[in-house]
C-alpha positions as CSV (number, residue, x, y, z in Angstrom):
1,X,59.3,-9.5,24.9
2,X,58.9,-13.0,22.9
3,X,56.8,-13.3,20.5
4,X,54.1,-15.7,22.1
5,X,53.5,-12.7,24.7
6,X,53.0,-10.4,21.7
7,X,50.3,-11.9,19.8
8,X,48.7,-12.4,23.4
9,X,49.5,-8.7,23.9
10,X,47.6,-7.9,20.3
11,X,44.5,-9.9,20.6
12,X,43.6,-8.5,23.6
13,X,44.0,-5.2,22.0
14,X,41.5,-6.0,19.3
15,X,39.0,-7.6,21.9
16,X,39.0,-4.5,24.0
17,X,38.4,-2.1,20.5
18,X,35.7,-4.6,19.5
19,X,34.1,-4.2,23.0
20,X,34.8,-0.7,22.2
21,X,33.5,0.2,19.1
22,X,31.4,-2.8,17.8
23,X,31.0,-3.4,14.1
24,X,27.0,-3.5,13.3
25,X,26.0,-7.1,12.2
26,X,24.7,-5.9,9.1
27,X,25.2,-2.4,7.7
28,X,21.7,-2.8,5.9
29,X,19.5,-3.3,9.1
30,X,16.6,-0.6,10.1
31,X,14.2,-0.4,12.8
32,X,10.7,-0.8,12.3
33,X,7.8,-2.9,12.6
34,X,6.4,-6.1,11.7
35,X,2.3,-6.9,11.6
36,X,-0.3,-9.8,10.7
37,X,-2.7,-8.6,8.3
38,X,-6.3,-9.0,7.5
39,X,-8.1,-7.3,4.8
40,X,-12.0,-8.3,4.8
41,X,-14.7,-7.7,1.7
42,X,-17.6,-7.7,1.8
43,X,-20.1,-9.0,4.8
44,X,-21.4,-12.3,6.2
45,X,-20.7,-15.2,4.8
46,X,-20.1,-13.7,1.5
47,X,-17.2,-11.8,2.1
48,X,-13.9,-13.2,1.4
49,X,-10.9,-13.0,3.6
50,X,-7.7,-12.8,2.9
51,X,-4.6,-12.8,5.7
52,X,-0.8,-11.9,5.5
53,X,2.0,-9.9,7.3
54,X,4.3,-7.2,6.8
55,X,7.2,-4.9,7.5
56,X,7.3,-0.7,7.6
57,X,10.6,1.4,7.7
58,X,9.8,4.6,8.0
59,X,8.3,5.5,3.7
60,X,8.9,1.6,2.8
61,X,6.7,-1.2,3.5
62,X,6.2,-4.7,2.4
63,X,3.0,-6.3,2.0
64,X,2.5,-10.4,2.0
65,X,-0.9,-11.4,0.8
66,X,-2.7,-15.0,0.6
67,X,-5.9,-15.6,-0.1
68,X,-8.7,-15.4,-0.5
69,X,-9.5,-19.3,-1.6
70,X,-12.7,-18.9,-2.6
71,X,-11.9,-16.6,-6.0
72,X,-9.5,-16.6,-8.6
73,X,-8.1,-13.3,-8.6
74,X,-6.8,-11.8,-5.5
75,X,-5.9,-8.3,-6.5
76,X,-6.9,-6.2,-9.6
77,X,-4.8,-7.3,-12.3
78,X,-2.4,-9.3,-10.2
79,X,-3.1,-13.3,-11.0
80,X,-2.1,-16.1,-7.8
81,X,-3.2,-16.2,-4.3
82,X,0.8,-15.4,-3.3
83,X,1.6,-12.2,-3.7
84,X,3.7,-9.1,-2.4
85,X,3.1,-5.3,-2.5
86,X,6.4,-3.6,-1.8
87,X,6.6,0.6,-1.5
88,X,10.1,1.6,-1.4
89,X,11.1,5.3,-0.5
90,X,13.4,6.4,-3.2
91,X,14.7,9.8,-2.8
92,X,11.6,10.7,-1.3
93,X,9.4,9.3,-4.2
94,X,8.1,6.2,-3.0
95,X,8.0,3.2,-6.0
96,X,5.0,0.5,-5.9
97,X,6.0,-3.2,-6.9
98,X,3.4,-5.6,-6.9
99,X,4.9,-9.1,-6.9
100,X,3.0,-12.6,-8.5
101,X,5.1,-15.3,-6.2
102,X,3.5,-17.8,-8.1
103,X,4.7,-17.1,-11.4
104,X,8.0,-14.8,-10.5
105,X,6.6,-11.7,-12.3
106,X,6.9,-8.1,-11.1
107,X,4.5,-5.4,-12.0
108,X,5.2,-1.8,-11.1
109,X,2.4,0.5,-11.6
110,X,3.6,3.6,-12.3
111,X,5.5,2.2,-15.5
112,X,2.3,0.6,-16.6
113,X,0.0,3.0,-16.4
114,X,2.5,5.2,-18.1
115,X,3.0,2.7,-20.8
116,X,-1.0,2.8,-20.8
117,X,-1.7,6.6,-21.3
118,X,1.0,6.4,-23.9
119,X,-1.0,4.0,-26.3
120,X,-4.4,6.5,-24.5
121,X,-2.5,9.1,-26.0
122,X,-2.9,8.0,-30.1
123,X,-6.2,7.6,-29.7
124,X,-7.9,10.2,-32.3
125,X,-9.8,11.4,-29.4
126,X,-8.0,11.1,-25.8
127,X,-10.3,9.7,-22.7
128,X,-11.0,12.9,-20.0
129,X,-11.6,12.5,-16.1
130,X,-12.6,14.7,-13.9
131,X,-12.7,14.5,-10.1
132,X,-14.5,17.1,-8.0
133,X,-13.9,16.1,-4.0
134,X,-16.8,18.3,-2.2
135,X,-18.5,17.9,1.7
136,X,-15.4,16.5,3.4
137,X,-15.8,16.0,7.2
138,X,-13.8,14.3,10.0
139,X,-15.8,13.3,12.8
140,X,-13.8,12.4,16.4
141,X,-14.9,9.1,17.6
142,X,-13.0,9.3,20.8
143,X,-10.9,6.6,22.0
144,X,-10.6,3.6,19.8
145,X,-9.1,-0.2,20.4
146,X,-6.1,-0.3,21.8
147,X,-3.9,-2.7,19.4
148,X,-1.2,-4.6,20.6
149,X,-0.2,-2.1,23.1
150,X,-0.4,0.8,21.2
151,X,-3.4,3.1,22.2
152,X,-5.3,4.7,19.0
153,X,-8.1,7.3,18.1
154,X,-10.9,6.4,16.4
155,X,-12.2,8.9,13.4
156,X,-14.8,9.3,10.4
157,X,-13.9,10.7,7.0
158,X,-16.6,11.3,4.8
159,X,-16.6,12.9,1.7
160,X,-18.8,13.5,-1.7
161,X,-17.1,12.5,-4.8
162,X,-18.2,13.7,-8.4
163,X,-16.4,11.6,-11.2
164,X,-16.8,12.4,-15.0
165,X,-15.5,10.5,-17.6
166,X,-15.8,11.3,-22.0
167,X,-14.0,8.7,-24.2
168,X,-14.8,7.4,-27.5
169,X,-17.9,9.9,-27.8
170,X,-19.3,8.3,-24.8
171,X,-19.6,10.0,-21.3
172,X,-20.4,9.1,-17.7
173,X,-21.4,11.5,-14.6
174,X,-21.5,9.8,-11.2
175,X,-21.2,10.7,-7.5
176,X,-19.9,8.5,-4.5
177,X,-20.1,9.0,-1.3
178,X,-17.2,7.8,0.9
179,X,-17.2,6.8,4.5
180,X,-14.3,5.8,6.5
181,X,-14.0,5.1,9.7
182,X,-10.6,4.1,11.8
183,X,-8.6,3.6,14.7
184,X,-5.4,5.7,14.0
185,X,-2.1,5.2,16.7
186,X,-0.3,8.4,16.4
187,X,2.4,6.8,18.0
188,X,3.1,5.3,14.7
189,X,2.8,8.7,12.7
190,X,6.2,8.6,11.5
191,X,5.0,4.9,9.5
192,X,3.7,4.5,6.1
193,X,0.4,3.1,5.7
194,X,0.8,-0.6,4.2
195,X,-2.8,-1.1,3.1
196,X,-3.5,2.5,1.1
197,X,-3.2,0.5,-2.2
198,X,-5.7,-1.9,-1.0
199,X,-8.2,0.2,-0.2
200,X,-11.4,0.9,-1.7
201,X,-11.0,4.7,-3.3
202,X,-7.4,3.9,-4.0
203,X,-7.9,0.8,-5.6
204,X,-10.6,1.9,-7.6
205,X,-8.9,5.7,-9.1
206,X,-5.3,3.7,-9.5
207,X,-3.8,3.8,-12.9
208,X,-7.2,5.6,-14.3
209,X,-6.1,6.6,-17.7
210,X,-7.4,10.7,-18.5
211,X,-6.2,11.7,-15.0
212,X,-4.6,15.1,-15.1
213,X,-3.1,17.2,-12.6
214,X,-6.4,19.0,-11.6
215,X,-8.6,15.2,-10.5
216,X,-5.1,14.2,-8.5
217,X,-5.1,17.8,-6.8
218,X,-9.0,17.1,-5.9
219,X,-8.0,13.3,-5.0
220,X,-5.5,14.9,-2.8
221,X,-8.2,16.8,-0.6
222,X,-9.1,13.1,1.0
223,X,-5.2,12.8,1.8
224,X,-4.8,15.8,3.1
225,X,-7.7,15.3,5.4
226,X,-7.1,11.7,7.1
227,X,-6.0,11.7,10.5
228,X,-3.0,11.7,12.1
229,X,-1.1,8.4,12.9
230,X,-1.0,5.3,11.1
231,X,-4.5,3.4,11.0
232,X,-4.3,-0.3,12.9
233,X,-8.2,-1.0,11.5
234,X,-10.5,0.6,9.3
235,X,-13.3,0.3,7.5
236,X,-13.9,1.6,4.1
237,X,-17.7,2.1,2.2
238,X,-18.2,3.7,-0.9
239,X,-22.2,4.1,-2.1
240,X,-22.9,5.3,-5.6
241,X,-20.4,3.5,-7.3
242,X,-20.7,-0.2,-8.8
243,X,-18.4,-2.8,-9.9
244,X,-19.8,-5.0,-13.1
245,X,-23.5,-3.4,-12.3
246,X,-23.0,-5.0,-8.1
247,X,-22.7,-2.2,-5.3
248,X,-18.9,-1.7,-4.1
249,X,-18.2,-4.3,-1.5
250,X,-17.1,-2.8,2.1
251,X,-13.8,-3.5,2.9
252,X,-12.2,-4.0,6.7
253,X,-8.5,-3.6,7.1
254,X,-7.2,-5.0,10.7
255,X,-3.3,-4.8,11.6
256,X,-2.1,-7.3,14.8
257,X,0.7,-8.5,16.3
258,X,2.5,-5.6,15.7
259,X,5.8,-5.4,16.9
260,X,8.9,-3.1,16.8
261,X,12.0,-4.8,15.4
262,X,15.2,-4.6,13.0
263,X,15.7,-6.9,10.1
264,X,17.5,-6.2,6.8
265,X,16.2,-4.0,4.3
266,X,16.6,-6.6,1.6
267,X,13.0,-7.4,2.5
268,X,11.7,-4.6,0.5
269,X,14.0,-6.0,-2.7
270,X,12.8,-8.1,-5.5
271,X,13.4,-11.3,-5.2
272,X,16.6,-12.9,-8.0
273,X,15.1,-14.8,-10.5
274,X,11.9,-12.4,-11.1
275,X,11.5,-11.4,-14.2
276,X,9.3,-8.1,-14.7
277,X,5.8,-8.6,-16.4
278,X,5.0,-7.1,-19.8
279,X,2.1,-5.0,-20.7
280,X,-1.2,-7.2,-21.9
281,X,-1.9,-6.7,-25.4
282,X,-5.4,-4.1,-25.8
283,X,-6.7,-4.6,-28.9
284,X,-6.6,-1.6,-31.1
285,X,-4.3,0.3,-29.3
286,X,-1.2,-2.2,-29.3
């Protein structure tokens, strides 16, 4: 045999074990989904708007927000109208990033608001909070909007929550009623929800200093009670509480053009060049 019919001979060997056993494109690719996003505050021509989109893997998700125009401040404590919320499923313990595009800073929560009941914590007299979650009910609203193929079920959570607060000698006792209502695909069970950090509750009890085990345990109630499947649209409406003396705004979260898909899971990575942001100095606790 010359050597010319060899290397023939050997190249088609590797082109049948290719064909055989094909080498992934990229070992890092999952299956999931990717959406459009709208999240909505408030109503009528008041409310502001603000539109993204975003992938799920199973316990991660990434979030892409713009918007809304018309005010300074898109998210609580997050400056720029360009911003991401990434949850990444670490070992089972999911890790919240909340990325400022604008200015290439990374916040993660959980490291700030440990860093912030730290400094709570020399205080001569340490800030309490209790949660009591009472009256919970789930209503079943039958059928709800199918969304982008995927056929949902439409619910109502309501519940009665008592909050007390005591710091500095001071104390608060206040009780909100929460209503919301969605369209859940169970389908998508298996999905995290990209929006829970967004919503009203959540975004209102996140990073509370005084927490203890006991108010997350009653804060765990509502979690425990939501429906099954991932929710394409709900609406969320808290009465009783107030933000700088104005009622709580209702928010709207709407999910489309959702569809199935692989893509790398160096979407739910920081970005190079980000540097991460540092705690803001509180007078007389820094």
């Amino acid at each position: 045999m010359n050597r010319s019919r060899t290397w023939w001979l050997l190249a088609a060997a590797q082109c049948v074990l290719l064909a055989l056993c094909p080498i992934p494109a990229f070992a890092q690719d999952v299956s999931g989904l990717t959406f459009d996003v709208t999240i909505t505050t408030g109503d009528s021509a008041a409310a502001t708007v603000q539109s993204g989109s975003g992938w799920i893997a199973g316990k991660s998700s990434r979030l892409d927000l713009r918007g809304p125009a018309n005010v300074a401040q898109a998210m609580p404590g997050m400056p720029g109208q360009n911003m991401s919320i990434i949850v990444r499923d670490s070992s089972g313990a999911p890790v919240m990033a909340m990325v400022d595009h604008d200015a290439k800073k990374v916040m993660y929560p959980a490291k700030m608001t440990a860093m912030l009941q730290e400094m709570m914590a020399s205080l001569p007299e340490r800030p309490k909070v209790g949660f009591s979650v009472t009256n919970i009910v789930v209503d079943t609203l039958g059928a709800g909007e199918t969304i982008s193929g995927f056929a949902t079920k439409r619910f109502r959570l309501s519940a009665d929550l008592s909050v007390s607060m005591e710091m500095m000698g001071e104390s608060m006792d206040q009780t909100i009623h929460v209503v919301s209502e969605g369209d859940y695909a169970e389908e998508l069970a298996g999905y995290i929800d990209p929006l829970q950090t967004t919503r009203s509750l959540e975004a209102m009890t996140s990073g509370m200093p005084g927490m203890d085990s006991s108010a997350v345990a009653e804060l765990g109630k509502l979690a425990a009670a939501r429906p099954r499947g991932l929710p394409l649209r709900q609406s969320d409406q808290m009465t009783g509480a107030s933000e700088g003396g104005m009622p709580m705004p209702a928010t709207v979260t709407a999910l489309s053009n959702i569809k199935r898909a692989e893509f790398s899971l160096t979407v739910f990575s920081i970005p190079d060049g980000y540097t991460e942001m540092e705690m803001p100095q509180i007078p007389g606790l820094n």
